[in-house]
N, C-alpha and C positions, 0 to 999 in steps of 0.2 A: 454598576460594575461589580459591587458586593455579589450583587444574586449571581451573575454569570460567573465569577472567580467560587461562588458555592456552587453552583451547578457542575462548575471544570472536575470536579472532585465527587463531587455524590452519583453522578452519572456513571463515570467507568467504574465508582465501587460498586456500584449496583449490580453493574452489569459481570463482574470480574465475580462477586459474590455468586452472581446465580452460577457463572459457568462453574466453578468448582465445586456448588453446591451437587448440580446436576454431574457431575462427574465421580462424586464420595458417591451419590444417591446410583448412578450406573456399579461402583463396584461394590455392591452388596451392601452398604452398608446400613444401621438401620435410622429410622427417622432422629431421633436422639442424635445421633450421631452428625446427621447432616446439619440439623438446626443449630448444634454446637459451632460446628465448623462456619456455617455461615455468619451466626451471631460476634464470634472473634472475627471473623475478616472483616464484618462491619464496625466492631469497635478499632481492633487495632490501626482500619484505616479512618477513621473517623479524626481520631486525634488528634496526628498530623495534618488534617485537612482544616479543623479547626483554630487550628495555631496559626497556621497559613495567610486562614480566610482572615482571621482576628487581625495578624497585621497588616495584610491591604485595608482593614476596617480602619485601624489607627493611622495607616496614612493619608486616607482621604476623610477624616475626622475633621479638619479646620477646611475644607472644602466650600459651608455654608457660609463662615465667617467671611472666607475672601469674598467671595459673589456680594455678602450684604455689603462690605467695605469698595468693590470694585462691580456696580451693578452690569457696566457694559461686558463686560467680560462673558467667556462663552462658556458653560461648566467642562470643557474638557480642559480649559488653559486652567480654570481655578482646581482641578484635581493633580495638574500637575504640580501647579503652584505649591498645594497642598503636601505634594508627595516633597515636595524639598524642603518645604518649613519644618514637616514632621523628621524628615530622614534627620537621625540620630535623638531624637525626644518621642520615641512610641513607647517608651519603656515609662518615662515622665509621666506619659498618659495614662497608660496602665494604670499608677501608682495613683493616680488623682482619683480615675471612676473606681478602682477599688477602695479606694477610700469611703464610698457611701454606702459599701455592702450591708454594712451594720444599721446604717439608715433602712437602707430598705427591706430587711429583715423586720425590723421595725414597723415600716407600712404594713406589714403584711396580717400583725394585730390587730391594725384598725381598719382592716377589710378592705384596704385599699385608700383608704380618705387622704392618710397620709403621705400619700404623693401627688395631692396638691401641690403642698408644700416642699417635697422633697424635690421633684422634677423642676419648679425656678431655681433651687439652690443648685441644684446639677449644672443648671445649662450656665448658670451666672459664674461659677467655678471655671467651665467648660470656657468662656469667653473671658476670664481673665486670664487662663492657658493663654489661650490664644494670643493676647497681648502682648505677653511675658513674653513666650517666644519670639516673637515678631520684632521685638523690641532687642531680645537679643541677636538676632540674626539680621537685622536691618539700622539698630541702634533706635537713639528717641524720635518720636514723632515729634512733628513738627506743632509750635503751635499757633492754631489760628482764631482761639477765642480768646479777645479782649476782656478782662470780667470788669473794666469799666463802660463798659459797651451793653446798655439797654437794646434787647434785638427786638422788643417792641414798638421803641419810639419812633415818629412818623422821621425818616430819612435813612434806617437803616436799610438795608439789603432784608433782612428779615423784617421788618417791619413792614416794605413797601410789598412784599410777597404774600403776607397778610395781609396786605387791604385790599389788593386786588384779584 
């Protein structure tokens, strides 16, 4: 959905760019001039089109989370899902992944190595989001693990799922 909400936008710029390209270029004017003209149509519509694209990106952000938390589920119900956990926390999010800029600046030293390490602390970050919110928009989870409860020993539910 990303790529086609980036496409809805880079396609009519494209196109909107050449034609007034081709229209400075019909009245006289010289190449300088046209390249100008079309260089600013493509920035100044680039912009808004990225700010756009960026928040349909933050709202189908916990997208993965739901699918892995709800496997049956179909990815259009878990993007909507998505869209309503995030509706009012894309700004939240913003503030989390900008948070690692400084890391990955960082990586970029060590030629890259250092996002081994940087991309589990992302996603781990990324998934305790995910919780918080859920948690504030749905309250606590329920819980279903006993921590007196060996899930190895022979008569558990897990246990009997391991032996067999």
């Amino acid at each position: 959905f990303i790529w086609l909400w980036t496409m809805a936008f880079v396609l009519p710029l494209t196109i909107l760019a050449i034609i007034i390209g081709v229209a400075v270029a019909a009245s006289g004017a010289s190449e300088e001039a046209i390249g100008i003209v079309v260089v600013c149509i493509a920035v100044l519509g680039t912009i808004p089109a990225s700010i756009f694209v960026a928040m349909k990106q933050y709202s189908y952000a916990m997208a993965p989370y739901i699918l892995y938390e709800n496997p049956g589920m179909g990815a259009n119900q878990a993007i909507k899902a998505s869209k309503e956990l995030m509706n009012g926390n894309k700004w939240r999010l913003f503030c989390l992944a900008f948070s690692f800029i400084g890391w990955s600046f960082l990586c970029i030293f060590t030629c890259g190595i250092g996002i081994l390490w940087l991309k589990p602390y992302e996603e781990a970050a990324f998934a305790a989001f995910y919780r918080e919110i859920k948690r504030e928009r749905y309250g606590e989870p329920i819980q279903v693990v006993d921590s007196n409860i060996n899930p190895y020993e022979e008569g558990n539910v897990w246990g009997n799922n391991f032996n067999n």
